[in-house]
N, C-alpha and C positions, 0 to 999 in steps of 0.2 A: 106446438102442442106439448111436444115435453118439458119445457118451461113451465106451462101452466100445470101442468100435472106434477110437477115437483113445487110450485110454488103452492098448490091445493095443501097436498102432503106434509107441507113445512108448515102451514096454518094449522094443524090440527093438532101437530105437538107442541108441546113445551121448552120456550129456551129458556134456561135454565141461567143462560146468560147472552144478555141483550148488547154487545156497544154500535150506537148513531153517530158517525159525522163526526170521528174522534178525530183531534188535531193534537199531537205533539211534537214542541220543540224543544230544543238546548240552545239558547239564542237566536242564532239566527237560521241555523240548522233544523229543517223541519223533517221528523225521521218520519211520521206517519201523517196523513192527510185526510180528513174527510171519510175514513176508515168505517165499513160497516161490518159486523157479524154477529153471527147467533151462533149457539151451540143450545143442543136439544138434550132432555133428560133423557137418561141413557145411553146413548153414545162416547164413543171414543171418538173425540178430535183429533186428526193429527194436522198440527201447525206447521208448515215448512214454508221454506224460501230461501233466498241465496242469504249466505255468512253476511252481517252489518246489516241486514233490510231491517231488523227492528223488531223481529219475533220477541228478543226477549223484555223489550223493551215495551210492547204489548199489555205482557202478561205481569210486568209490574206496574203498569198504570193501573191496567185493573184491581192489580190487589192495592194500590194505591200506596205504595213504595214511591212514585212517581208523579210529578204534575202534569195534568195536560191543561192544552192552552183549551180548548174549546170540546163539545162533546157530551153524550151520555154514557151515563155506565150503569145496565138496571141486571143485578145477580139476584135470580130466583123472584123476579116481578119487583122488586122493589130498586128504587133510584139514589143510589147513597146521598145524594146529594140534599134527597128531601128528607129522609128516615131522622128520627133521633136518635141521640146518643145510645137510647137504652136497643134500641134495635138495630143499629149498627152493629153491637156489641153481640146479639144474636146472630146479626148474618156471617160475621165472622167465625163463629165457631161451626157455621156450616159449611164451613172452604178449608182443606187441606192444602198445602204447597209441596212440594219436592222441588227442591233446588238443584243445578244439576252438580254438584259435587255433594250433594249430601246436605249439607250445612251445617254438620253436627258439632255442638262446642266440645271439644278436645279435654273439656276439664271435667266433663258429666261423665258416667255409664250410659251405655244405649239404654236402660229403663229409666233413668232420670234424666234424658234428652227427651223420651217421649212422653216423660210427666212434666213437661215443663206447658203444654196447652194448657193439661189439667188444672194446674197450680196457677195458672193465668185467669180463667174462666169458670173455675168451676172450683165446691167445697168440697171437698171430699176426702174423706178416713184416710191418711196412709195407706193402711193395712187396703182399702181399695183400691187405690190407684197401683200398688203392686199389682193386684187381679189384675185390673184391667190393664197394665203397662207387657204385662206376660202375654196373656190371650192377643193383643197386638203383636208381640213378638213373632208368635208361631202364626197367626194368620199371613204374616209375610214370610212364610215356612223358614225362620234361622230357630237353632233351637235355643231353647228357654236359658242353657248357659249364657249364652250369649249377653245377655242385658245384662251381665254384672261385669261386662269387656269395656275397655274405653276406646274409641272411633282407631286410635293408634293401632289395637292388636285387631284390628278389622282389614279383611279383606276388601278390594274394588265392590266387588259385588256385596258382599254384604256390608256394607255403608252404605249402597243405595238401598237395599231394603230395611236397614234400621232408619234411614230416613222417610222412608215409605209406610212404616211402621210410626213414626212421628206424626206423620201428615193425617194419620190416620188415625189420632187419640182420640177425639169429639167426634168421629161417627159424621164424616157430613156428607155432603149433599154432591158436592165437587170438587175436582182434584186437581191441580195443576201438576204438570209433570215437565220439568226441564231439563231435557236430553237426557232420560232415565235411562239408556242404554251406551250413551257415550265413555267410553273408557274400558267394555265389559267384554270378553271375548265373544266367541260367536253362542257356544252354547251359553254361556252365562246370561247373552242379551235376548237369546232364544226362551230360557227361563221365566227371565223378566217379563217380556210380555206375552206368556203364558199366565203368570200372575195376575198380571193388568185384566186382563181377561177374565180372570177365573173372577178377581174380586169384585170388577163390572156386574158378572153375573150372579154372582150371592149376593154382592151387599147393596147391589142396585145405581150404583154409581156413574155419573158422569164425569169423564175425563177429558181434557182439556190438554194436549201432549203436544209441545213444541219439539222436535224431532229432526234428526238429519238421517236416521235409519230404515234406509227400502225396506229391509225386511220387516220392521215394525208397522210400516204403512201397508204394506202386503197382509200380516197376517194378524192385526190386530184391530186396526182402524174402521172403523163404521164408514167414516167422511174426512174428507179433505181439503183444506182450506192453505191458497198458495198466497204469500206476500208478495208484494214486487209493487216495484216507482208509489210505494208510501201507502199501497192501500193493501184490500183482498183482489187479488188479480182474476179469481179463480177459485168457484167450491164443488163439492160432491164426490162421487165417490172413484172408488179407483177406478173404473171403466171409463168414466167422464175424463179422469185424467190423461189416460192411456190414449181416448181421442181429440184431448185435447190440441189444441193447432199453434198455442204460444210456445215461440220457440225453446225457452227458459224449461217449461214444463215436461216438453218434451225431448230434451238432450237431458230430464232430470229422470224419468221414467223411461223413456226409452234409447239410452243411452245404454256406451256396452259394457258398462258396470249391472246393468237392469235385463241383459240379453237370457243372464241364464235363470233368473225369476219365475215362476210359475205363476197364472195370471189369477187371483185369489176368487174365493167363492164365495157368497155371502156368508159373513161373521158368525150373525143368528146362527143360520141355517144351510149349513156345510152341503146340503144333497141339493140344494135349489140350483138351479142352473143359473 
C-alpha cells in the first residue's frame, strides 16, 4: 500500500530529470547498469553510495562530460538525444554545476569566473554582467569584495560559494552539486546547507547533490537515492532509509558515527511530525 501511494505521489509531480536503463562503461568495466531515476521539481536530491560506485560518474553522463553505452537522459521533459542544436543550447543554460572543488580557473576574479556562462550564452552590456556577476555574489552571502579576489586569496568555504555563485549565473532550473560540503569544517558545512536551503526556497530550485555528509542528508535533503552493484539500490526519504534492511544502508545511517544524529523532520515543514 505504501508503494502505491508513493508511486501515486510521484506521478503527480514533475521530474525535472528523468534517466531509463542507463548503461555505462570504460571498456570492459561496467560502472552503472540498467540505472533508473527521477528527481522531481523542487527537491533536494541527496546522491550517496559507497567511494568508486559511480555517483560521480552519474552526474557526468548526465551532463554529458561522459559517454554511455545505452540509455535515456530526458532534463526538464526533453531527450538530448532528440532536441536540436538550438534547444540543446537552451537546456543547457538551465543547469548549473558545482564541482566538488570549486572548479574555478585560477587565472580569472571570482566575478569573471562567474561571467564566463554569461559570455558563453548570452549578450550582454559589461556594465550588466558586473550587476548581475555581484547580485550573484552576495546571494551566495560572500561579500561583494570578494569578486575582484582570485580563487588563490580564497578560503575552503568560500570557493565553494563563488563556485555556487558560478553555477548560478543563468538562473536555472537545476543544480548539481558535488560534495559541496567536503573539505569545509562543521560550521562552515553547517552554513552551506543552510544556503542550499535558503536558495531551494526563494529561487525555486531543484538540486541534484551527490554527498557523503550525514548531516547534509539529515538536515537538507527532501529524498534519498542510494547507488550500489551499478544501479539505484534504494530511494525516499530519510525515514525509508533509517528502515531500510540493506545492510550497506544501514551501517551507513545507523552506524555509530549516525548514533548521536537527531532523526530529521520534514524539510517543508519543521512542526509536521
Amino acid at each position: 500500500m505504501a508503494d502505491e501511494e508513493a508511486r501515486e505521489e510521484h506521478s503527480e509531480r514533475e521530474a525535472v530529470l528523468s534517466v531509463r536503463d542507463l548503461t555505462v562503461a570504460f571498456g570492459d568495466k561496467v560502472v552503472l547498469d540498467n540505472l533508473n531515476l527521477d528527481v522531481y521539481r523542487g527537491e533536494v536530491l541527496g546522491f550517496i553510495g559507497p567511494s568508486g560506485a559511480g555517483k560521480s560518474v552519474l552526474m557526468r553522463t548526465v551532463l554529458r562530460l561522459l559517454e554511455r553505452r545505452s540509455g535515456t537522459i530526458k532534463i526538464l521533459g526533453a531527450d538530448y538525444d532528440k532536441v536540436t542544436d538550438a534547444e540543446r543550447v537552451t537546456l543547457d543554460t538551465r543547469l548549473g554545476v558545482l564541482f566538488q572543488h570549486g572548479a574555478l580557473f585560477s587565472a580569472l576574479t571570482v566575478k569573471e569566473n562567474i561571467q564566463l556562462p554569461m559570455r558563453e550564452y548570452l549578450k550582454l552590456p559589461p556594465w550588466l554582467m558586473d550587476e548581475l556577476a555581484y547580485m550573484k555574489i552576495q546571494m551566495v552571502g560572500l561579500h561583494p569584495d570578494a569578486g575582484d579576489k582570485y580563487p588563490s586569496e580564497l578560503s575552503g568555504g568560500m570557493i565553494k560559494r563563488a563556485g555556487l555563485a558560478r553555477a548560478l549565473a543563468l538562473d536555472p532550473d537545476l543544480v548539481f552539486l558535488d560534495e559541496p560540503t567536503s573539505g569545509l569544517d562543521p560550521i562552515g558545512a553547517a552554513e552551506f546547507d543552510d544556503l542550499i536551503a535558503r536558495l531551494r526556497d526563494t529561487l525555486g530550485l531543484t538540486v541534484y547533490m551527490v554527498t557523503h555528509d550525514l548531516d547534509s542528508l539529515f538536515s537538507v535533503c527532501d529524498r534519498i537515492a542510494v547507488l550500489g552493484e551499478r544501479r539505484v539500490l534504494v530511494e525516499g526519504t530519510l525515514t525509508d532509509m533509517l528502515n531500510c534492511d540493506d545492510d550497506w544502508v544501514k551501517s551507513y545511517f545507523r552506524g555509530k558515527r549516525a548514533r548521536s544524529i537527531p532523526q530529521k523532520k520534514d524539510a517543508r515543514n519543521p512542526n509536521r511530525d
